[in-house]
C-alpha positions as CSV (number, residue, x, y, z in Angstrom):
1,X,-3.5,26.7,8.7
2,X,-6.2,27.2,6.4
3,X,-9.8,25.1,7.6
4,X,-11.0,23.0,5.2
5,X,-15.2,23.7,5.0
6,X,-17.6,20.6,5.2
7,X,-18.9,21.6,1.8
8,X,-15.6,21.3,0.4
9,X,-15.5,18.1,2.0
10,X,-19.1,17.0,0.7
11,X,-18.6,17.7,-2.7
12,X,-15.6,15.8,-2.9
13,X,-17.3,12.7,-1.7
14,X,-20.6,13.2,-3.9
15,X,-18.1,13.7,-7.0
16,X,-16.8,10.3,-6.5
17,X,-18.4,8.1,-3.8
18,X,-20.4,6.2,-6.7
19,X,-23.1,5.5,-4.1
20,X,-20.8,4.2,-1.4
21,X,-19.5,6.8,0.5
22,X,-17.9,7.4,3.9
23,X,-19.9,7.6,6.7
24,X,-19.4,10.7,8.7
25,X,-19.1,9.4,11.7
26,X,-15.8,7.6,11.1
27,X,-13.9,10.8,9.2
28,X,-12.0,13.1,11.1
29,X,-13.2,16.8,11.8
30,X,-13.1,18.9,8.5
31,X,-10.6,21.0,10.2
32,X,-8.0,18.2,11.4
33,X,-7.5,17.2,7.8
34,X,-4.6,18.6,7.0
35,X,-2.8,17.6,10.7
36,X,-0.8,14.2,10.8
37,X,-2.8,11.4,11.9
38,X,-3.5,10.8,15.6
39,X,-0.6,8.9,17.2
40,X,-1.1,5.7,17.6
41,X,0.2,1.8,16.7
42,X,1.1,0.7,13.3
43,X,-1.7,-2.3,13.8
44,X,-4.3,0.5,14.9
45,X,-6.3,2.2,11.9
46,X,-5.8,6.0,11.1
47,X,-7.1,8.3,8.1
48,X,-5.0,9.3,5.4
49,X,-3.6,12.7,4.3
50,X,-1.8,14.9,2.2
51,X,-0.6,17.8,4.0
52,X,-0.8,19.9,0.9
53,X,-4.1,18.8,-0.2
54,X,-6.0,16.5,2.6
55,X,-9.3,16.4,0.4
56,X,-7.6,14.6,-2.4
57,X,-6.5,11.6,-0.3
58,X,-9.8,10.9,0.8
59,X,-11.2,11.8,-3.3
60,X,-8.3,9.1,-4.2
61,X,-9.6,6.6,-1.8
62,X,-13.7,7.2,-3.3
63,X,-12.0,6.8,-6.4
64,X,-10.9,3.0,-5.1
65,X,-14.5,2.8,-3.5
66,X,-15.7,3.5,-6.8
67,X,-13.4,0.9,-9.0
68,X,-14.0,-1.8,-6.2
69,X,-17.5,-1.7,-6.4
70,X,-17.7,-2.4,-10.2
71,X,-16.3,-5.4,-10.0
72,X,-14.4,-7.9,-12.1
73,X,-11.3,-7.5,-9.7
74,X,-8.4,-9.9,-10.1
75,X,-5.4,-8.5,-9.3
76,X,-4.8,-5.8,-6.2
77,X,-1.9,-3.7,-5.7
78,X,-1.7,-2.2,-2.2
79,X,0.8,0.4,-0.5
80,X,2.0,3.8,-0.8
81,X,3.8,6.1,-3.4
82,X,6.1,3.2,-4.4
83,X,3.1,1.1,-5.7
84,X,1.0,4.2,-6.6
85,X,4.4,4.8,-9.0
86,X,4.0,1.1,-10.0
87,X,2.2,1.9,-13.7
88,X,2.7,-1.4,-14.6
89,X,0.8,-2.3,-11.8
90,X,-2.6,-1.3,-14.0
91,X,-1.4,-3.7,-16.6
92,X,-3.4,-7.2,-17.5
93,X,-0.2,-8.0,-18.8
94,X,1.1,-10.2,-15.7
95,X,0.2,-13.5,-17.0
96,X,-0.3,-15.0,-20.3
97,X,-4.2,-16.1,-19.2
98,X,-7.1,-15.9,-21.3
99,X,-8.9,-13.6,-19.8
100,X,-6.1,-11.5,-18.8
101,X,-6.6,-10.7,-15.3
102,X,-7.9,-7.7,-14.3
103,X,-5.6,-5.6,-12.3
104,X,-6.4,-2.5,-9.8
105,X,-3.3,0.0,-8.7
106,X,-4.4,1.2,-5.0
107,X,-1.3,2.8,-4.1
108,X,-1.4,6.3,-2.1
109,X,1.4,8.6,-1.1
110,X,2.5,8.7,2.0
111,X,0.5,6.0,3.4
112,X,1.6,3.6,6.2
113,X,0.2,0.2,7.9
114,X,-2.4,2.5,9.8
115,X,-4.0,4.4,6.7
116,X,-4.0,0.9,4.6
117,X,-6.1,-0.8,7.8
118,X,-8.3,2.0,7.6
119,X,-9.3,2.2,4.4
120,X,-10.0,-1.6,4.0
121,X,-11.9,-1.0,7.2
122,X,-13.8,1.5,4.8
123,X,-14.9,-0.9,2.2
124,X,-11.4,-0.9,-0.6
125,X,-11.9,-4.8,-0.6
126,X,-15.8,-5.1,-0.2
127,X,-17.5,-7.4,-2.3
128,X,-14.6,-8.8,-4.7
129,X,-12.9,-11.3,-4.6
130,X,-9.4,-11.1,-6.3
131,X,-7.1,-14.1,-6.9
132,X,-4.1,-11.9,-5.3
133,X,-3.5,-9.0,-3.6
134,X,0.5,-7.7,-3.9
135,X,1.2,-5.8,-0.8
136,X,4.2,-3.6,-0.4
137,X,3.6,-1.2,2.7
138,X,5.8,-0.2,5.9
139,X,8.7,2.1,4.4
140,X,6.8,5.5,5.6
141,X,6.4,3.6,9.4
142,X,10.0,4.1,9.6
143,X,9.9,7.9,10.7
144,X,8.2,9.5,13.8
145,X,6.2,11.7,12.3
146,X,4.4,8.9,10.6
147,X,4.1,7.2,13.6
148,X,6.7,4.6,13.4
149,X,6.4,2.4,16.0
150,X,9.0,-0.7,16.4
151,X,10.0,-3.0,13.8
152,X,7.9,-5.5,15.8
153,X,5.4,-3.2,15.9
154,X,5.3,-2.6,11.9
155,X,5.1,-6.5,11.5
156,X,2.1,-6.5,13.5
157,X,0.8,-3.4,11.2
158,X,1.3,-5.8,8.6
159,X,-0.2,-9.0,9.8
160,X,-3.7,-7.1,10.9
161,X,-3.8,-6.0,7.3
162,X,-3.0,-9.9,6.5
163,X,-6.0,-10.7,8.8
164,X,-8.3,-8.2,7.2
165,X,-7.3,-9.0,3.5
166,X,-8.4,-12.9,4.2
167,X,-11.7,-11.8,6.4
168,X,-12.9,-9.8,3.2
169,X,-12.1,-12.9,0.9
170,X,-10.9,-16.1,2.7
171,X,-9.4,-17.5,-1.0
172,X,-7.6,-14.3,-1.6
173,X,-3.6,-15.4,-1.9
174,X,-1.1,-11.9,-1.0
175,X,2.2,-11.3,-2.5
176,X,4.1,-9.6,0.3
177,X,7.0,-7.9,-1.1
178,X,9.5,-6.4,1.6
179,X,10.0,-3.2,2.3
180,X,12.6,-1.7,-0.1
181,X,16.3,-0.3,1.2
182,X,16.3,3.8,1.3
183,X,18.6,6.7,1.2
184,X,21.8,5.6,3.3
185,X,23.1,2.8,5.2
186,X,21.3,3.2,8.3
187,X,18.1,2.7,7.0
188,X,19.1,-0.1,4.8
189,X,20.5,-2.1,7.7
190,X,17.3,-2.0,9.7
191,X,15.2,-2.3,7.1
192,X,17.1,-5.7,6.5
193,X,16.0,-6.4,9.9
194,X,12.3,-5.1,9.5
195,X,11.9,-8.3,6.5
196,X,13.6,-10.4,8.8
197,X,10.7,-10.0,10.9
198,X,8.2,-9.6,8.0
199,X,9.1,-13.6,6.6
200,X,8.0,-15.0,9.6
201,X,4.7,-13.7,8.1
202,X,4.7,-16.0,5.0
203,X,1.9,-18.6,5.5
204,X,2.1,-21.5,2.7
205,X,-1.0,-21.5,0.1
206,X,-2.4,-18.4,1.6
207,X,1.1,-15.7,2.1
208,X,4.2,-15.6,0.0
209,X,6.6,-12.8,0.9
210,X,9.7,-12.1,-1.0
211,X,12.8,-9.9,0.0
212,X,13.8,-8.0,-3.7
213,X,16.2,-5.7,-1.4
214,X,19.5,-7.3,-2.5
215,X,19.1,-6.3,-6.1
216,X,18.6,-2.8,-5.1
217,X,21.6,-2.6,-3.1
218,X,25.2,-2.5,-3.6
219,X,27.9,-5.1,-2.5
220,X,29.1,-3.1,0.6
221,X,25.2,-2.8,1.6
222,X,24.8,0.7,0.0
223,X,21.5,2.0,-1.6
224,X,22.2,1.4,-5.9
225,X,21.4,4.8,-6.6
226,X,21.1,3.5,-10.5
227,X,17.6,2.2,-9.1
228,X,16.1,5.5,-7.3
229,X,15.3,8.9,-8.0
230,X,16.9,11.7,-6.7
231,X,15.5,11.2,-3.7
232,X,16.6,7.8,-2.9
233,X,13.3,6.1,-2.0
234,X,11.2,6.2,-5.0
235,X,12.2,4.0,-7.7
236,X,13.0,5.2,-11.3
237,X,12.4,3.9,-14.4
238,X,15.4,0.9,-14.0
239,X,13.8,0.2,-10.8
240,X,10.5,-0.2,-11.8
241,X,11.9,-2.9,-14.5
242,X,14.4,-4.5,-11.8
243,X,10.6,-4.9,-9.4
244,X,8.4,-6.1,-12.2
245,X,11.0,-8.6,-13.2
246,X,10.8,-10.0,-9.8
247,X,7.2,-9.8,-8.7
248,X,6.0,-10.9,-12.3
249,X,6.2,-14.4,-12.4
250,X,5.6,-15.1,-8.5
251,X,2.3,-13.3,-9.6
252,X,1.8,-16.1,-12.1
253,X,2.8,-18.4,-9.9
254,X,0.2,-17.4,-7.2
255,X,-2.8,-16.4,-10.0
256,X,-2.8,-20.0,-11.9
């Protein structure tokens, strides 16, 4: 393991903090970067990372710091790599209102329930106010080495980010989209169990969730590998279209 150095660490936050940066005492240790984040429960908050290249997590989330703090924010996207992937998700183009709302894409790779807490904890939401926040989050809980926790225990995830979204802005309505089927039958089946658990989150006038898993599944339950990369969790091109077709007009819906 190479060390990443302080300075590296410093410059990357003065490049892109935008006068609200991190405070020190709440990152990890310049050298524990690149390490998985410290075990833990999917409601409790944890830094983010990318093995390859820790320092451009935390660069991405200045980058949101940044964006955030200019304002004139009325439509969040929240999650991992599958909203980060979302390009439509920097659109105006969700409703036909005049303004067009103003959209913000603050997906990161690889992040679960615990790196989303933490980086609202660290200001992502400070300040605006948006009409609705679209949170897809909880497929990267599902492995051990991301800390996976229960499914329980990833609904709870979910509802202390819930809790946090409406501290930061009480008006705020969220769009909670389920966690998507993945890779082979297994995971499918429990992750139609995980949104089970997740509905019991929806909250009238203040939490819609939605299940879109059916249309990326087969008959017999399989993953529609038409959808997905060749991975099979991202979603391609087709599945990007098959998404925005459903989340776009519950968005309109919940941003009149």
């Amino acid at each position: 393991m190479i060390p990443i150095a302080p300075r590296l660490i410093l410059a990357v936050l003065l490049a892109t903090g935008a006068g609200h940066l991190v405070r020190a005492a709440e990152l990890p240790a310049p050298e524990t970067m690149c390490l998985d984040a410290p075990k833990g429960l999917p409601s409790e908050p944890a830094w983010g990372y990318w093995k390859a290249a820790p320092t451009a997590w935390l660069s991405t989330h200045q980058q949101f710091l940044a964006r955030t703090q200019q304002g004139n924010v009325d439509l969040v996207f929240l999650g991992d790599s599958i909203t980060k992937g979302w390009k439509l998700a920097e659109s105006t183009n969700w409703t036909d209102s005049t303004p067009p709302l103003q959209a913000v894409n603050y997906g990161i790779g690889g992040d679960t329930t615990r790196q989303i807490i933490w980086r609202i904890n660290q200001g992502e939401l400070d300040g605006i106010k948006p009409k609705l926040v679209v949170l897809m989050i909880g497929t990267n809980n599902l492995y051990a080495d991301h800390n996976s926790g229960t499914n329980e225990q990833i609904v709870d995830g979910v509802k202390t980010i819930l809790g946090l979204i409406r501290e930061k802005s009480p008006d705020t309505r969220v769009l909670l989209l389920g966690v998507l089927p993945r890779e082979k039958k297994f995971w499918c089946d429990r992750i139609v169990i995980l949104n089970g658990l997740l509905a019991v989150l929806n909250d009238p006038g203040k939490v819609l969730f939605h299940d879109a898993g059916s249309k990326f599944l087969t008959a017999d339950g399989e993953i529609n590998k038409d959808l997905f990369t060749a991975d099979l969790v991202h979603l391609n091109a087709a599945g990007y279209e098959s998404l925005t077709a459903t989340a776009k007009p519950l968005v309109k819906s919940l941003t009149h």
